[in-house]
C-alpha positions as CSV (number, residue, x, y, z in Angstrom):
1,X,25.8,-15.2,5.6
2,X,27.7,-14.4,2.4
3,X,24.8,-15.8,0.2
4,X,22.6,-12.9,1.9
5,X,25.4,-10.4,1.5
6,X,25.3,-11.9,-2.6
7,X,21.6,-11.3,-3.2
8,X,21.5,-8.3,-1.4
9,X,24.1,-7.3,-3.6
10,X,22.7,-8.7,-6.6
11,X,19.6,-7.2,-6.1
12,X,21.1,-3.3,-5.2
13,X,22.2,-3.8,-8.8
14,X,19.7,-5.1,-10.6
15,X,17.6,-2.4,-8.8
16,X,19.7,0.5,-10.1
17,X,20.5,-1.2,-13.0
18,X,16.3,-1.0,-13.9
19,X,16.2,2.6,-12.8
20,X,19.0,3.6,-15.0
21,X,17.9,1.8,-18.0
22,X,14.1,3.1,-17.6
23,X,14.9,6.6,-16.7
24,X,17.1,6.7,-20.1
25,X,14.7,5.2,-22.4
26,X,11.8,7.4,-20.7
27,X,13.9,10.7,-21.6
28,X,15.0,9.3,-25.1
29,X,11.1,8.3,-26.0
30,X,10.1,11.4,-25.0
31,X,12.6,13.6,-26.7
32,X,11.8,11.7,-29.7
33,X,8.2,12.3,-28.9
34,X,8.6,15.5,-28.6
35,X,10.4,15.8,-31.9
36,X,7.8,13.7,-33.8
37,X,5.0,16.1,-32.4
38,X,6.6,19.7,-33.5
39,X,9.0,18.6,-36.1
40,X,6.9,16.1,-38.3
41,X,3.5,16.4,-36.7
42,X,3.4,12.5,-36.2
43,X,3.6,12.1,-32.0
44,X,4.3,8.7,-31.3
45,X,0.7,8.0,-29.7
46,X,1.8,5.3,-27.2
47,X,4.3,7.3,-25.7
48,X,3.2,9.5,-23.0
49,X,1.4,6.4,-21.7
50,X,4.2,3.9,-21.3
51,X,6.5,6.6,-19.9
52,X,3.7,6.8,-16.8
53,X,3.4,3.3,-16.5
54,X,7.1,3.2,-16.5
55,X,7.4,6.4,-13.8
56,X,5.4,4.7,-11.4
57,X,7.3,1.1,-11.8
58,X,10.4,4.0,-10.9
59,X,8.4,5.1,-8.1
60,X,8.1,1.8,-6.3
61,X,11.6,0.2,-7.1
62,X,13.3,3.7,-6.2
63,X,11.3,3.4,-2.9
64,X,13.2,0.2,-1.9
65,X,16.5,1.5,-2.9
66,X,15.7,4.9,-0.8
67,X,14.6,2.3,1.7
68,X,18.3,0.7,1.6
69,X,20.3,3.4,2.7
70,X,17.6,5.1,5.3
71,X,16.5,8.0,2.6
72,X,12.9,8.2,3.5
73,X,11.7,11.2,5.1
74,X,11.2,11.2,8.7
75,X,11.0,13.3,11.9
76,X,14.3,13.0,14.2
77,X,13.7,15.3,16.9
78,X,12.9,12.2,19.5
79,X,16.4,10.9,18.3
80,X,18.3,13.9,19.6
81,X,16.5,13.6,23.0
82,X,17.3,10.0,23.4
83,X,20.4,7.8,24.5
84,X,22.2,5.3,22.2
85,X,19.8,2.7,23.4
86,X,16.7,4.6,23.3
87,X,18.2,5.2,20.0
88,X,18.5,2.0,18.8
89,X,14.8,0.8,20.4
90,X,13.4,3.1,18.4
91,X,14.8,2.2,15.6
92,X,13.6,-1.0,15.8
93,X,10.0,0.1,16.7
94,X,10.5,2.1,13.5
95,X,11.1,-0.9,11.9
96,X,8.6,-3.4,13.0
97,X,5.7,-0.1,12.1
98,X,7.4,0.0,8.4
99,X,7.5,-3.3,8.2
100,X,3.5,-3.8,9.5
101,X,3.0,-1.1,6.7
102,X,4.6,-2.7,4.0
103,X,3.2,-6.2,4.8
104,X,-0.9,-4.6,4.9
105,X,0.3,-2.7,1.2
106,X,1.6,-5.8,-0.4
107,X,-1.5,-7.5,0.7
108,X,-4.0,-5.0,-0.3
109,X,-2.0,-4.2,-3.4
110,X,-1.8,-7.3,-4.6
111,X,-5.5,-8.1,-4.4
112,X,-6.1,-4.8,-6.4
113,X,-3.9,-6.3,-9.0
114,X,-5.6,-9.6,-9.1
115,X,-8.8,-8.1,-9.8
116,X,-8.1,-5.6,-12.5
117,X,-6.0,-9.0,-13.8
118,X,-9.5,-11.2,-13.1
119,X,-11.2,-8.0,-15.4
120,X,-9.0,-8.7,-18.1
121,X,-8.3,-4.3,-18.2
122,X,-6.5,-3.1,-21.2
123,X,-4.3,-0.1,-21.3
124,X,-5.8,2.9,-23.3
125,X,-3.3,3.0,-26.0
126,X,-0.8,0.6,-25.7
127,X,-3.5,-2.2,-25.1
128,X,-1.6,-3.7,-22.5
129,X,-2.8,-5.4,-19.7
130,X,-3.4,-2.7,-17.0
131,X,-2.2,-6.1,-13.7
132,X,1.2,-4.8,-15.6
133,X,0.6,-1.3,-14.3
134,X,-0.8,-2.3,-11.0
135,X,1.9,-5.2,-9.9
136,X,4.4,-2.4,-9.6
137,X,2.8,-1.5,-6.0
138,X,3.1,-4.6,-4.9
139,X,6.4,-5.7,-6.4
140,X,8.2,-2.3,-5.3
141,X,6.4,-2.5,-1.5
142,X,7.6,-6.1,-1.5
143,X,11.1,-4.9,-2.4
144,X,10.8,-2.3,0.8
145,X,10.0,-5.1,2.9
146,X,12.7,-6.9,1.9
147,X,15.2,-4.1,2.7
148,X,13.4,-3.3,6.1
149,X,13.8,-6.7,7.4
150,X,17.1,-6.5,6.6
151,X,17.9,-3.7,8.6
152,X,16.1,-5.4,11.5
153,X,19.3,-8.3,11.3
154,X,22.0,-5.8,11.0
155,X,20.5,-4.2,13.9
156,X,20.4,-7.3,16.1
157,X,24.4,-8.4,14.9
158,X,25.5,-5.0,16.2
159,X,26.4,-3.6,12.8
160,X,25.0,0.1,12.1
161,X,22.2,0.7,9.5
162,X,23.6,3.7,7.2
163,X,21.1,6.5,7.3
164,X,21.6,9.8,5.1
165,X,21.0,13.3,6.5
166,X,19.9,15.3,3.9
167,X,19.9,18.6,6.4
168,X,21.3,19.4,9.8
């Protein structure tokens, strides 16, 4: 059990570690962008394309840290209705429905990928290969999988899943 509790923990930081790193050198790159453009009239041309590539890898590895501490948005006015134990049953239907979700996007996603990989796609500027792009669906769903499933074993030891509330 402590070798889960390790590489969960390892990977909450080398989650937020990414996110921090990428959403500095996105607002640096485009500051300097923007001062290249108006300042010197030399954009950097690559820029504005990397930072998108980059803000949808954000998208997909912010979605499994959301996923972590029970962020995602969702309806909770059965929850009031219910008991502890409907409570906790629905939780776990909850679950199992992300989880079916997740497994049918990492599929899917990952056979996009492979074909624009198998098309040899380059990015417009950069000249990258566009799979790059694409494997962040995949990687980031696979990541939210990951943290669902865990939330199904903390469930079934008895121990409480942490889940913000944004609004009362």
């Amino acid at each position: 059990m402590n070798f889960l509790k390790w590489l969960n923990d390892a990977s909450d930081k080398v989650e937020k570690g990414f996110l921090a790193g990428t959403i500095i050198f996105t607002s640096l790159l485009l500051f300097v962008n923007v001062v290249m453009r108006y300042v010197f009239m030399m954009p950097i041309f690559w820029a504005e394309e990397l930072v998108r590539y980059l803000m949808v890898w954000m998208v997909f590895i912010g979605s499994s840290q959301v996923t972590s501490w029970g962020g995602h948005i969702g309806v909770d006015i059965l929850p009031r209705f219910l008991s502890k134990r409907g409570n906790l049953i629905l939780a776990f239907a909850v679950n199992l429905v992300c989880i079916a979700f997740c497994c049918v996007l990492v599929y899917y996603s990952y056979i996009q990928m492979n074909r624009v990989k198998i098309a040899q796609q380059v990015s417009p500027a950069l000249e990258i290969p566009m799979w790059l792009a694409y494997a962040a669906i995949p990687t980031g769903t696979l990541l939210m999988l990951i943290r669902y499933i865990q939330q199904i074993f903390l469930r079934l030891q008895g121990k409480t899943v942490e889940v913000v509330e944004v609004l009362d």
